[in-house]
Backbone as CSV, one residue per row, in Angstrom:
resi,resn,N_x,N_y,N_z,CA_x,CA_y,CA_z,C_x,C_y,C_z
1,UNK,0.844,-1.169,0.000,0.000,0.000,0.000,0.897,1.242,0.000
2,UNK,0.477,1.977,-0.573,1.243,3.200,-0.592,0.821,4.576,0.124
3,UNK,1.264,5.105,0.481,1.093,6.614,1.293,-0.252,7.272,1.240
4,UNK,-0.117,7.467,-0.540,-1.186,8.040,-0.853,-2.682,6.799,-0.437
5,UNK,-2.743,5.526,-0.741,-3.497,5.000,-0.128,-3.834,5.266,0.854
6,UNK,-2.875,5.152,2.301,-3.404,4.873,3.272,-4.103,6.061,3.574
7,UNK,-3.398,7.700,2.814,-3.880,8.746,3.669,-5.268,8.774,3.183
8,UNK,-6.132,8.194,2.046,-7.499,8.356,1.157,-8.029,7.057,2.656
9,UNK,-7.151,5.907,2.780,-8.025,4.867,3.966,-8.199,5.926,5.154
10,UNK,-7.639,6.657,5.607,-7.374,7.124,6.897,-8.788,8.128,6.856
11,UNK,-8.542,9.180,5.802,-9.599,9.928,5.540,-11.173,9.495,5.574
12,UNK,-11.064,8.432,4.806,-12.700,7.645,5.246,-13.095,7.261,5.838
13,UNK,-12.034,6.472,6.977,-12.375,6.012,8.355,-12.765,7.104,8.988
14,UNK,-12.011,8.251,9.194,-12.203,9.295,9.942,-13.601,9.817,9.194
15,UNK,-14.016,9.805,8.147,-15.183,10.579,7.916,-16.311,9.562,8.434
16,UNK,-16.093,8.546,8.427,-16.977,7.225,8.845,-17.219,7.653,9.931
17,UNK,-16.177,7.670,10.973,-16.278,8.158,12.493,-17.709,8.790,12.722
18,UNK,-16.987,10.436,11.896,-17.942,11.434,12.531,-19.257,11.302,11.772
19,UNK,-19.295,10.788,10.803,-21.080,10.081,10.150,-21.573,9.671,11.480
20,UNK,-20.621,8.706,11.886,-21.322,7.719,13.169,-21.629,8.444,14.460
21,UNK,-20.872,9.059,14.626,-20.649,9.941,15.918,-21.920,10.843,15.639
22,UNK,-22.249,11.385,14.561,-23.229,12.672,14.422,-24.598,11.695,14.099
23,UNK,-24.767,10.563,13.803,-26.020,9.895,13.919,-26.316,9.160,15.189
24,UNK,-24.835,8.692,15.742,-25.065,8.222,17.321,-25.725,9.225,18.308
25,UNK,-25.458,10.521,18.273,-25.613,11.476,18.922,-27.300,12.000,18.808
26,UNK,-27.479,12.299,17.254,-28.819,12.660,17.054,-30.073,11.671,17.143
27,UNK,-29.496,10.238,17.613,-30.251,8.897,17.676,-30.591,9.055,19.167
28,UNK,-29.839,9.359,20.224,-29.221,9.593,21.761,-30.332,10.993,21.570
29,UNK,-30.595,12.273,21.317,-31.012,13.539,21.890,-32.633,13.124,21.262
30,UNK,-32.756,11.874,20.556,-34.067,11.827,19.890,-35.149,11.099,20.799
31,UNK,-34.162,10.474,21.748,-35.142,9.759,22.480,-34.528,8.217,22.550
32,UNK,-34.067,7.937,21.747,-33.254,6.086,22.186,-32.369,6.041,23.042
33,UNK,-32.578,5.097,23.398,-31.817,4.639,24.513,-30.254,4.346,23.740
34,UNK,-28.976,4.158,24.553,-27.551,4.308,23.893,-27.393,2.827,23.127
35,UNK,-27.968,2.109,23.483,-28.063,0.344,22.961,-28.832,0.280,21.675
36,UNK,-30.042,0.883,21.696,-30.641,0.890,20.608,-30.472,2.332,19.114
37,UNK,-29.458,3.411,19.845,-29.217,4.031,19.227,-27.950,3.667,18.251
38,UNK,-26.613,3.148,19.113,-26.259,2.486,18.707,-26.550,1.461,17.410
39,UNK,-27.551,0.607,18.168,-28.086,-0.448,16.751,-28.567,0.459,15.549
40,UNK,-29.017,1.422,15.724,-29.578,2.419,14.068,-28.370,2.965,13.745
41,UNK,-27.234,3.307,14.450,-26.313,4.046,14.129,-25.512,3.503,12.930
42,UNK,-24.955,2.327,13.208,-24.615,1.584,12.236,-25.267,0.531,11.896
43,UNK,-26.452,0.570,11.051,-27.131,-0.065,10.209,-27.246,1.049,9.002
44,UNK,-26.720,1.029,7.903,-26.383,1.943,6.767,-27.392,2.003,5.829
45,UNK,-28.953,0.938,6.465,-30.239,1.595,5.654,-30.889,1.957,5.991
46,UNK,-30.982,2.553,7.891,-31.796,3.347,8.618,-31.789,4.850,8.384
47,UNK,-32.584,5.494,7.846,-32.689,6.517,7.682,-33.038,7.411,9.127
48,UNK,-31.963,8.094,9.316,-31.750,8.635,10.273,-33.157,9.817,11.066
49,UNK,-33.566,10.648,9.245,-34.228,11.197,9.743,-35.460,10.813,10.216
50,UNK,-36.533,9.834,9.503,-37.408,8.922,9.933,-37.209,8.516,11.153
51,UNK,-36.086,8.224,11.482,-35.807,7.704,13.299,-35.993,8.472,13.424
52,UNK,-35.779,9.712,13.715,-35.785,10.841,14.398,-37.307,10.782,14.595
53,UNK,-38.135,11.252,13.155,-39.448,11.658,13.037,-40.229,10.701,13.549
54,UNK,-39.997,9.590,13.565,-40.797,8.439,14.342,-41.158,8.761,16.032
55,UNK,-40.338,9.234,16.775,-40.117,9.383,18.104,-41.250,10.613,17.987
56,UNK,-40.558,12.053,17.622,-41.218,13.196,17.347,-42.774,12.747,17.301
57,UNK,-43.514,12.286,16.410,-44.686,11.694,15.985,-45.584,11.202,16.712
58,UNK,-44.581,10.842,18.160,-45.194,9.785,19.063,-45.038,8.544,19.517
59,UNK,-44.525,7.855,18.444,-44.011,6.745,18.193,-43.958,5.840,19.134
60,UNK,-44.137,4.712,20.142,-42.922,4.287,20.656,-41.864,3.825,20.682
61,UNK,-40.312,3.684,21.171,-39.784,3.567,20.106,-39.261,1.322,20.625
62,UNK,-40.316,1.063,21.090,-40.623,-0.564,20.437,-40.610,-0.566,18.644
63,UNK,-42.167,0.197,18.869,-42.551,0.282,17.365,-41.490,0.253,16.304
64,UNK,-40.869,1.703,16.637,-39.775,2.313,15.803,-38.779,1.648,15.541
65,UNK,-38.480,0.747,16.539,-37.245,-0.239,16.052,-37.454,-1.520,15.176
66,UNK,-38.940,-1.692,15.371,-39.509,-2.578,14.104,-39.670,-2.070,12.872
67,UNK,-40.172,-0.880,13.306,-40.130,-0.451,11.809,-39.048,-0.193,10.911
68,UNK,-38.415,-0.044,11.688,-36.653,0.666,11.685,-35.321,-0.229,10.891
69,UNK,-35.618,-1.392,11.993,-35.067,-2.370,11.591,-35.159,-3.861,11.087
């Protein structure tokens, strides 16, 4: 691997991070609990904002994690 590789690997991990970090967080202030926020956080076909809007709505978030996931 070369330099320039790793610094393009390094870069995506790190952007991966803060994807995760900024959906872990807005999963956490929405109303889930850190276990189940977690679980939406990295699942890469949960649409974040729907989680969100699910809670907002009323939701419970039993429901929401069925629907969710």
């Amino acid at each position: 691997m070369t330099a320039v590789d790793l610094e393009v690997r390094d870069r995506a991990e790190t952007e991966a991070a803060r994807v995760f970090a900024w959906r872990f967080h807005e999963l956490s202030n929405a109303g889930y609990e850190l276990d189940d926020a977690l679980a939406l956080a990295t699942a890469p076909d949960v649409d974040l904002h729907l989680a969100v809007d699910l809670l907002r709505r009323g939701c419970p978030v039993s429901a929401a994690l069925r629907i969710l996931l």
